[in-house]
N, C-alpha and C positions, 0 to 999 in steps of 0.2 A: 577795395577802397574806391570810392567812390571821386569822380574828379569832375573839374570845373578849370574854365580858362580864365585865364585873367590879359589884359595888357594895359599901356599904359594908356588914359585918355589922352593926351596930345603928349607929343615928344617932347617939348617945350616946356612942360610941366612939371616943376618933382615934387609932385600932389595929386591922386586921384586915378582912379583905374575902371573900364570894363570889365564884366565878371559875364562870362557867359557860362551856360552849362547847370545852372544852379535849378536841382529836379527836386522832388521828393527823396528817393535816394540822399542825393546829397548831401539833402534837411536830416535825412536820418543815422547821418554816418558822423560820431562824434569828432573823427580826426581833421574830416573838410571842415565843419561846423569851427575847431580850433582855426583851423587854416584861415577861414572868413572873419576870424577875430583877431586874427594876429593882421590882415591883413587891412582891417581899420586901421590898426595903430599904424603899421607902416605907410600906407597913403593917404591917410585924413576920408575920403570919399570914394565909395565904390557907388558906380552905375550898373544896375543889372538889367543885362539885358534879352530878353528871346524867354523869359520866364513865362511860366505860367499865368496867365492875368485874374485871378481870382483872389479874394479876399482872405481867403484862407491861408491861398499860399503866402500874401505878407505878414499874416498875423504868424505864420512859422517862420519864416525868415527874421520878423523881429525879432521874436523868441531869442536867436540865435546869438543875440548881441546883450541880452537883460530881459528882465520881466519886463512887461507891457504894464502903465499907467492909464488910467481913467483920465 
């Protein structure tokens, strides 16, 4: 299983989290992929952070969330 961290963006907050951890693995492993979907719903906004910085990898990551619009 492939894993990823999460915490909360500010304590103060009960909305929004850091996700670190997030590889290709991860993109490829359907259970974290759930995990990153459930965990929209539960904090409105995740910041990811320490990713890979290419184009590629946000076009899979969006993937993650719904098809991509034009």
């Amino acid at each position: 299983m492939a894993t990823f961290t999460v915490e909360n963006l500010r304590d103060d907050l009960s909305f929004g989290s850091n996700v670190r951890g997030v590889t290709w693995d991860v993109l490829a492993d359907e259970d974290a992929r759930q995990r990153l979907r459930d965990l929209i719903k539960e904090r409105g906004l995740l910041v990811f952070k320490d990713m890979e910085p290419t184009a590629k990898m946000q076009v899979a990551l969006s993937k993650v969330f719904g098809p991509l619009k034009d």
